[in-house]
C-alpha positions as CSV (number, residue, x, y, z in Angstrom):
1,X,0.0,0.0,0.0
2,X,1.7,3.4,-1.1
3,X,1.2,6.3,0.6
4,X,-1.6,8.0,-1.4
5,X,-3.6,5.6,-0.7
6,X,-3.1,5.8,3.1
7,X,-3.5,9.4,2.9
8,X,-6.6,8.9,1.1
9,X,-7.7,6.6,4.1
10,X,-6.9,9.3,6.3
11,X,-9.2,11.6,4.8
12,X,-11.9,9.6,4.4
13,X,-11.8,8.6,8.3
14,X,-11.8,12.0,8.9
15,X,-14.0,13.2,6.6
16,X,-16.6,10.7,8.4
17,X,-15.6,11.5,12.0
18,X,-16.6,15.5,10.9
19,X,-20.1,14.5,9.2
20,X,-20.6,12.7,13.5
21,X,-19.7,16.4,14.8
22,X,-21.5,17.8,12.5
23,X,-24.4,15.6,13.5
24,X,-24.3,16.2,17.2
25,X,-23.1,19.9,16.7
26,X,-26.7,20.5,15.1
27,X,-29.2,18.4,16.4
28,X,-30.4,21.4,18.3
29,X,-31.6,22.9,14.5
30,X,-34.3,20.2,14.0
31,X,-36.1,19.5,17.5
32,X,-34.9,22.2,20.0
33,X,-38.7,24.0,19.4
34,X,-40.5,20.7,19.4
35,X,-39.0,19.7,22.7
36,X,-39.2,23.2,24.5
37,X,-42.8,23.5,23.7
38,X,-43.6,19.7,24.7
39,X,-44.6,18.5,21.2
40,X,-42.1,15.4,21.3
41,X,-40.7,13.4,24.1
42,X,-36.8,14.3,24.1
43,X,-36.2,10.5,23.1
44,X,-38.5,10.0,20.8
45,X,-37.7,13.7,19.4
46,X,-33.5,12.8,18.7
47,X,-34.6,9.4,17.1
48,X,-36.8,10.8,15.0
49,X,-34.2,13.4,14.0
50,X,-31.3,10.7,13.3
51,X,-33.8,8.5,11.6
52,X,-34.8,11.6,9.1
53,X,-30.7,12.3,8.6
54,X,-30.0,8.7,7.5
55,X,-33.4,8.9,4.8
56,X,-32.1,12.8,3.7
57,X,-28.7,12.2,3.0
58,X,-29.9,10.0,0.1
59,X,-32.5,12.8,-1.6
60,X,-29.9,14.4,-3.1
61,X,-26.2,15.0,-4.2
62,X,-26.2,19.0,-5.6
63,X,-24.5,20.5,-2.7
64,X,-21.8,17.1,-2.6
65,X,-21.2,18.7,-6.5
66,X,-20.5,22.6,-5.6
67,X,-17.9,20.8,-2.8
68,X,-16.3,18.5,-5.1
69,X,-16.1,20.6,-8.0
70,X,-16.9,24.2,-7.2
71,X,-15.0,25.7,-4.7
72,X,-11.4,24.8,-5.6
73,X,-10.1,24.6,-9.4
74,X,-8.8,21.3,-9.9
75,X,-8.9,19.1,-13.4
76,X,-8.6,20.7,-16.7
77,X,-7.4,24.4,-16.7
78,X,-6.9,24.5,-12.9
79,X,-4.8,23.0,-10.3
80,X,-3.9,19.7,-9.0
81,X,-5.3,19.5,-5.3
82,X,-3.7,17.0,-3.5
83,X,-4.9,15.0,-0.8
84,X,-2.9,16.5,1.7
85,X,-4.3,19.2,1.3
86,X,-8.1,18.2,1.9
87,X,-6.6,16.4,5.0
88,X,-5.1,19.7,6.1
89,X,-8.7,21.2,5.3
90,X,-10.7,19.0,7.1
91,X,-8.5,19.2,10.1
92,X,-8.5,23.0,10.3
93,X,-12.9,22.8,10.0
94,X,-13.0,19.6,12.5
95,X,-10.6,21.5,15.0
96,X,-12.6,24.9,15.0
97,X,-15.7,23.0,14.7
98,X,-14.5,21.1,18.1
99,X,-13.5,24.8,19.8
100,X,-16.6,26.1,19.0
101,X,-18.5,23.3,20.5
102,X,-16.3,23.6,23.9
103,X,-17.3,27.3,24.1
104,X,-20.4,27.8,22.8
105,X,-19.8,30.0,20.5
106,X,-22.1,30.3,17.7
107,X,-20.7,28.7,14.6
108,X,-21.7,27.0,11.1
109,X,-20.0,23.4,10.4
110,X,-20.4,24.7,6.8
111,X,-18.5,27.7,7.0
112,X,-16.1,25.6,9.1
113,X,-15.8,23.2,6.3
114,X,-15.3,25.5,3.7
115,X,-13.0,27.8,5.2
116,X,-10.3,24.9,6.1
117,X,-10.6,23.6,2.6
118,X,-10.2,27.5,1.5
119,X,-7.1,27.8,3.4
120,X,-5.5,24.9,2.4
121,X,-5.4,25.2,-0.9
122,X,-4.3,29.1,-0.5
123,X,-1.5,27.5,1.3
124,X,-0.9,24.6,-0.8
125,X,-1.6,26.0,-4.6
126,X,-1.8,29.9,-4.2
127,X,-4.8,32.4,-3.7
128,X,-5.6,31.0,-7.8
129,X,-6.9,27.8,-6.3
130,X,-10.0,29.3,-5.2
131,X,-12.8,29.9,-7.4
132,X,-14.0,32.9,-5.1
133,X,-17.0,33.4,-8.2
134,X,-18.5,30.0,-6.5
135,X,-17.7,30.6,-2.8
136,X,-19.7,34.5,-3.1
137,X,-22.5,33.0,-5.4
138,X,-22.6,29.5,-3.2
139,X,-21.6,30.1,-0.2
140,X,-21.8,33.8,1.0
141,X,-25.1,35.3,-1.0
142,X,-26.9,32.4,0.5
143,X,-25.5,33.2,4.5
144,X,-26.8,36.0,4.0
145,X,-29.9,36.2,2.6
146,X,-31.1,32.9,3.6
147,X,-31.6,33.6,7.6
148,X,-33.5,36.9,6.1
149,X,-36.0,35.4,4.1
150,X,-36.6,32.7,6.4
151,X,-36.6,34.9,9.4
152,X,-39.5,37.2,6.8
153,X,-41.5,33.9,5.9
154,X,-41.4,33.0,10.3
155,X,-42.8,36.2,10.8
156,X,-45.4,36.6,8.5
157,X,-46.2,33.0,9.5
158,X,-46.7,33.7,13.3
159,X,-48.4,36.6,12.4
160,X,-51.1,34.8,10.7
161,X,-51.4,31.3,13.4
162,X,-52.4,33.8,15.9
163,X,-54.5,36.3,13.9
164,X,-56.5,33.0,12.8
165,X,-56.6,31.5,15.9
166,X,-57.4,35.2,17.8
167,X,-60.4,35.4,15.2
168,X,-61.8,31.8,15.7
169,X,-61.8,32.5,19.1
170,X,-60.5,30.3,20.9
171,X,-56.9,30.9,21.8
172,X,-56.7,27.4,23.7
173,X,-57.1,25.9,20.3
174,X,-52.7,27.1,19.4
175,X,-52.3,23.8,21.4
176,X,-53.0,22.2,18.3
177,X,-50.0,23.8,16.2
178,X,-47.7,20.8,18.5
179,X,-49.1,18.2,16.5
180,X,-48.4,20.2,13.3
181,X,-45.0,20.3,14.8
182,X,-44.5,17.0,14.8
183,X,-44.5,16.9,11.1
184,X,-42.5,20.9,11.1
185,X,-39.4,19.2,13.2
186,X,-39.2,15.9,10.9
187,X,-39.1,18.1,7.9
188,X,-36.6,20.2,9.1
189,X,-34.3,16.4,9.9
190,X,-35.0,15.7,6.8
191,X,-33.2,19.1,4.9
192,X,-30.5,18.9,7.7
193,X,-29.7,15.5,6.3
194,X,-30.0,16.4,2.7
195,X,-27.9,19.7,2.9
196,X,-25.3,18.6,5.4
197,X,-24.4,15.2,4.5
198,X,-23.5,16.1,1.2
199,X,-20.7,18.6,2.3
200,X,-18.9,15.6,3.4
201,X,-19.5,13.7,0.6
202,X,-18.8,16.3,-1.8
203,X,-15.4,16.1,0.2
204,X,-14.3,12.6,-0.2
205,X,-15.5,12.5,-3.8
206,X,-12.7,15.3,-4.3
207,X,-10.0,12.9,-2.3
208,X,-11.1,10.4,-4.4
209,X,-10.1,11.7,-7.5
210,X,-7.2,13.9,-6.4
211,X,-5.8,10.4,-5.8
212,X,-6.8,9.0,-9.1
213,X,-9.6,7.0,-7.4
214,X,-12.4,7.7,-9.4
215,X,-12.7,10.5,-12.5
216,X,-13.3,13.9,-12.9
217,X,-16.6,15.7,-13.1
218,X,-18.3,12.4,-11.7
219,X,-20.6,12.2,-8.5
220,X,-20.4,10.5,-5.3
221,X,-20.9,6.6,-5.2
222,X,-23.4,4.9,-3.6
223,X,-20.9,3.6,-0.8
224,X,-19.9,7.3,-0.2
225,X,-23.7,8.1,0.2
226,X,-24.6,5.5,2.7
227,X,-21.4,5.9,4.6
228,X,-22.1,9.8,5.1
229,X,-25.8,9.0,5.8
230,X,-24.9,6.8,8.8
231,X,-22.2,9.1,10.4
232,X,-24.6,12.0,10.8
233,X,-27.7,9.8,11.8
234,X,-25.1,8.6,14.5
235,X,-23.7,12.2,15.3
236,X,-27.2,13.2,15.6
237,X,-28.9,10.5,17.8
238,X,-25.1,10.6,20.2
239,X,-25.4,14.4,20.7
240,X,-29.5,14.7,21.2
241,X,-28.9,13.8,24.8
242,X,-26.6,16.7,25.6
243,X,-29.8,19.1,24.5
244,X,-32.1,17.1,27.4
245,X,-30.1,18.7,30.3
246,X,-30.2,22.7,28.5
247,X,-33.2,22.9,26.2
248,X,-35.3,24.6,29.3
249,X,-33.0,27.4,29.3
250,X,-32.8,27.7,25.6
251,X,-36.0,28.2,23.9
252,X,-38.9,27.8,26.7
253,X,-40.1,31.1,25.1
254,X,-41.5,29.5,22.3
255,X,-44.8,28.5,21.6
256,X,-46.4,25.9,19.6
257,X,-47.6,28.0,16.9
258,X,-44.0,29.9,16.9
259,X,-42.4,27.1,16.7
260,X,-44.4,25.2,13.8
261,X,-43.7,29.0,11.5
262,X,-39.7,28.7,12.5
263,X,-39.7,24.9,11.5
264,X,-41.8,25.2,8.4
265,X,-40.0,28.0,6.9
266,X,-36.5,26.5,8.0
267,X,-37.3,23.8,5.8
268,X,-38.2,25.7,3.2
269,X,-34.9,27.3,2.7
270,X,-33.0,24.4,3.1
271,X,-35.1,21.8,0.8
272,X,-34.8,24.5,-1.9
273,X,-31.1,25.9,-1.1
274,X,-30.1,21.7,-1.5
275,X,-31.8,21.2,-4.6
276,X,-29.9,24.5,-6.1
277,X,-27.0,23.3,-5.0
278,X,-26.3,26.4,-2.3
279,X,-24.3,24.9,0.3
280,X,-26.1,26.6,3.7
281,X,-25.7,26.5,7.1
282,X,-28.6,25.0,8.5
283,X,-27.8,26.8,11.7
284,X,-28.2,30.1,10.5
285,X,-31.4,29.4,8.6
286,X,-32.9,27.9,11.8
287,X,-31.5,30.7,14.5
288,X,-32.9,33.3,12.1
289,X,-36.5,31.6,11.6
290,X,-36.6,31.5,15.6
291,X,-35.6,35.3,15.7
292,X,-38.4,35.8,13.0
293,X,-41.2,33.6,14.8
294,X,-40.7,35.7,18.1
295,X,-41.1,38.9,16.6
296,X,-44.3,38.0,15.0
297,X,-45.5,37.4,18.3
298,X,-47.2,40.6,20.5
299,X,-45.5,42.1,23.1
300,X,-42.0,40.9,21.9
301,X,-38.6,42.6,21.4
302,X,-35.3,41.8,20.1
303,X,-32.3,42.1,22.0
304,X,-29.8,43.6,19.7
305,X,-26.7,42.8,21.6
306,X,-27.6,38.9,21.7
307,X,-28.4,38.9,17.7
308,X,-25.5,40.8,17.3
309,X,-23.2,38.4,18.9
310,X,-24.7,35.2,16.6
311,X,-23.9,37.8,13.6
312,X,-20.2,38.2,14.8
313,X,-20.0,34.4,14.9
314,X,-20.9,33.6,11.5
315,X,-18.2,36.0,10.2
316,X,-15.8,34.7,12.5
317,X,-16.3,31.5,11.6
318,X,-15.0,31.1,7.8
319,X,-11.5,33.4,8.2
320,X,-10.5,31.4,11.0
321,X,-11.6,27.8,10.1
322,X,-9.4,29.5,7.0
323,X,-6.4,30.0,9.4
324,X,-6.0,26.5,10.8
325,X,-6.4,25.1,7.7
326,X,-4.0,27.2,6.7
327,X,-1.8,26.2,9.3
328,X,-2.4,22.3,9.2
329,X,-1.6,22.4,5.3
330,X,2.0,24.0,6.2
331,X,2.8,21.4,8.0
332,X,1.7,18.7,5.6
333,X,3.8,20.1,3.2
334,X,6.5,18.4,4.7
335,X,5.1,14.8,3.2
336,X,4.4,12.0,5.1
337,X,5.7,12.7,8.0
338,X,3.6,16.2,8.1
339,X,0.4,14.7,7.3
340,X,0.8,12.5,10.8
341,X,2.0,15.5,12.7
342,X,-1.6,17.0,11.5
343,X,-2.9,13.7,12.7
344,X,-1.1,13.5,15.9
345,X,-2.3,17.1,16.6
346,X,-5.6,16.9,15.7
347,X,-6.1,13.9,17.4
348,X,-4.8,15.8,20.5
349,X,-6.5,18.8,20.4
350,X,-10.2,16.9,19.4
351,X,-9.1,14.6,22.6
352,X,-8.2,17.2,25.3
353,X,-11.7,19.3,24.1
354,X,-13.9,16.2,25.0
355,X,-11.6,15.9,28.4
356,X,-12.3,19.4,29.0
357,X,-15.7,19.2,27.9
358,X,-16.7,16.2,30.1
359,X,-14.9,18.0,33.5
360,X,-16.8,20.9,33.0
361,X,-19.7,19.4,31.9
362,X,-21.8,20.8,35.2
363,X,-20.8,24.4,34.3
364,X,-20.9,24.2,30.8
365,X,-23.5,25.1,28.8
366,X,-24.6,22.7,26.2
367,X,-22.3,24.2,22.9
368,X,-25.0,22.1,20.7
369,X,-28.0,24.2,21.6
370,X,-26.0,27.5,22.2
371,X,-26.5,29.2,18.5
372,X,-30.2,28.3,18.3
373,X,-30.9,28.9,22.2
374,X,-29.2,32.4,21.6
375,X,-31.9,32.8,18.4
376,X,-35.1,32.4,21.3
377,X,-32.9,34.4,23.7
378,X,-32.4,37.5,21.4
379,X,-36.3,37.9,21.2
380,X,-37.1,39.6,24.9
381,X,-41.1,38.7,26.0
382,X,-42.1,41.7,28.0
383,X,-45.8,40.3,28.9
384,X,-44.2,37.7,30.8
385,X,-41.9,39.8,32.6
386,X,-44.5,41.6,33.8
387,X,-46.3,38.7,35.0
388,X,-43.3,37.7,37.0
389,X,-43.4,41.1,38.6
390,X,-46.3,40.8,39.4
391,X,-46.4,37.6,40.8
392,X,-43.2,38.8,42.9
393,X,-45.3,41.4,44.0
394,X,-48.1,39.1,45.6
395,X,-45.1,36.8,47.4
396,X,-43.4,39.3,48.8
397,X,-46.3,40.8,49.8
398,X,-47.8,37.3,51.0
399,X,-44.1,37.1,53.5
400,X,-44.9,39.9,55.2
401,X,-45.9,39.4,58.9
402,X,-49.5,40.6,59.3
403,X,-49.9,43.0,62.2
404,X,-52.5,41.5,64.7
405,X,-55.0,44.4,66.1
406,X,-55.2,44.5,69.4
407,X,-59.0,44.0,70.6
408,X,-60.6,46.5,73.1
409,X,-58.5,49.1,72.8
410,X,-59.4,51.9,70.7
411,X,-56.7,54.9,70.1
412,X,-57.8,57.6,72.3
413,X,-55.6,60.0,74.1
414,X,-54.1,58.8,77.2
415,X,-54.2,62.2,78.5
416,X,-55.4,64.5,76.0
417,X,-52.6,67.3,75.2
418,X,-53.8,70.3,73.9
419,X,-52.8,72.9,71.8
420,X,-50.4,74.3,73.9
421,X,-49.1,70.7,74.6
422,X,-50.8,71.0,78.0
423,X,-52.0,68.2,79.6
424,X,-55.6,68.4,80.1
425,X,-55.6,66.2,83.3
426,X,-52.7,68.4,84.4
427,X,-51.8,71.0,87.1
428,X,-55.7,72.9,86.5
429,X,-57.7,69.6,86.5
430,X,-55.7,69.0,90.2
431,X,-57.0,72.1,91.2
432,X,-60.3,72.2,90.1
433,X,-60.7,68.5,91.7
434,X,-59.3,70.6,95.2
């Protein structure tokens, strides 16, 4: 066995073991609502979820193309990408993918992705590697605009459940929007599945023929397919159980009927992004839609500084998953021996984050829920504030020692002063007694 072919191995493990973090790292995006407003059982909810990631990774294999082909020039007229470099790639996006996920900070696994494969071809082939046409039309256009529209479809969407439901009336009858999210949650699995898993594949097709394993221009195989299907349906059902401990602290804001509009029009976006071929961050599409589905709700408000902070994320995300990659492909420019230094590293890093995660786990927030938690935390509910006023009010009040009244004595002066502060009873009522 040469080593091309171990290399290749390499990536491929890899390449697998990031579709399982990618699986756990957004679980959150499909049945965070449906859990938070009581719709599924958290069990039930996270099988569901990996079941509809297995089924949607085989719907489609548009996005797996814009990856493979797309974003770097390889082939005819382009540059040779090596398959050190994808390993350098993917250990740059599973590495910030893995920070990320210790700190909570809001971050795409897509942007990740891209941004280590970006870097490692800058670093490996020069900044002419990069077809930057594809990464703004396929990449960036859609970030951008896709959490708007979906956040515009949420709102309008909320706006109507309770204007119907106000008119019918018969408030009580919103309850009825959980069973509608049953079938919201499973679509929104089911586009997670179909967008995400084909990053990865898109990504070992490309090692594939870089190391003259299969030809240029042609899809993913079947085996590729079922492979990538089964490492996020795993990632997925592993990671749902971190969300049990968190998900009250998350989203309890939102109701059934916000919650069917946020899933509904997440699922949109991505079913129709994936059969485009737009490579999107179903993170972003879903934390928007949540942002959108509270607004449309009365008596709501949007705190700027927590939306502002998701924002900053996704922009931080692709220039530094861009940096490591950068940094892991130097080293494997060394050959052999730098591709397991990479290894060595990675494996060291990923390691000591899951030891740090696990002793901190009673103080740490769960990373997994933290970009779509932030989405229900950015949208401020001031008629339940007031209620909690109010009801701190009436205990406080309800603390207090009540004063008994003493009976039989009425408040009469003991002596009666008057207005010269005289005692009646004084020194002319002794004399007029004498």
């Amino acid at each position: 066995m040469d080593h091309i072919t171990i290399i290749v191995s390499l990536v491929i493990a890899l390449a697998l073991f990031f579709d399982f973090t990618n699986g756990f790292h957004d679980t959150a995006n499909a049945m965070a609502t449906p859990i938070a407003t009581g719709a599924m059982k958290p069990k039930v909810a996270v099988g569901v979820a990996a079941a509809l990631n297995l089924v949607g990774a085989f719907l489609s294999t548009e996005v797996a193309k814009t990856v493979s082909g797309g974003i770097i020039h390889e082939g005819n007229g382009g540059i040779s990408i090596t398959p050190e470099m994808i390993f350098a790639g993917l250990i740059g996006a599973v590495i910030w993918n893995m920070i990320t996920w210790l700190l909570g900070l809001p971050s795409s696994s897509s942007h990740a992705l891209f941004g280590g494969l970006i870097g490692a071809a800058i670093v490996g082939a020069g900044f002419s590697s990069v077809n930057y046409l594809v990464v703004v039309d396929k990449v960036i256009l859609p970030a951008l605009l896709a959490p708007l529209i979906a956040g515009l479809v949420a709102f309008i969407s909320t706006k109507l459940a309770y204007s119907i439901t106000r008119r019918s009336g018969s408030p009580n009858g919103r309850s009825t929007f959980k069973l509608g999210q049953i079938f919201s949650s499973s679509l929104v699995a089911l586009s997670h599945g179909t967008n995400d898993a084909q990053k990865t594949m898109g990504v070992i097709t490309l090692v594939l023929i870089s190391g003259g394993f299969q030809a240029e221009g042609s899809g993913p195989h079947i085996w590729v397919i079922a492979a990538c299907a089964c490492a996020i349906a795993l990632g997925t059902y592993t990671g749902g159980w971190r969300i049990i401990k968190t998900l009250g602290t998350g989203l309890t804001e939102v109701k059934p009927a916000q919650g069917f509009a946020a899933e509904v029009s997440t699922a949109s976006a991505v079913l129709a992004s994936s059969h485009l071929g737009f490579a999107l961050s179903t993170t972003q599409v879903a934390s928007g839609s949540v942002i959108g589905s509270g607004l449309g709700r009365r008596g709501s408000k949007v705190r700027w500084k927590t939306a502002g902070r998701i924002g900053s994320g996704w922009l931080l995300t692709l220039p530094a998953a861009a940096i490591v990659g950068a940094l892991a492909a130097a080293i494997a420019h060394l050959g052999v021996l730098g591709v397991v230094t990479d290894a060595v590293l990675g494996a060291i890093v990923v390691g000591g984050i899951f030891l740090r995660s696990h002793v901190r786990k009673q103080r740490l927030e769960n990373p997994s829920v933290s970009q779509v938690a932030a989405a229900g935390e950015a949208v401020k509910m001031r008629k339940k504030k007031k209620k909690k006023k109010k009801q701190g009010r009436k205990n406080r009040l309800a603390s207090k020692p009540k004063k008994k009244k003493k009976k039989g004595k009425k408040k009469t002066p003991k002596s009666g002063k008057n207005k010269s502060g005289k005692n009646k009873s004084g020194k002319k009522g002794a004399k007029a007694k004498k």
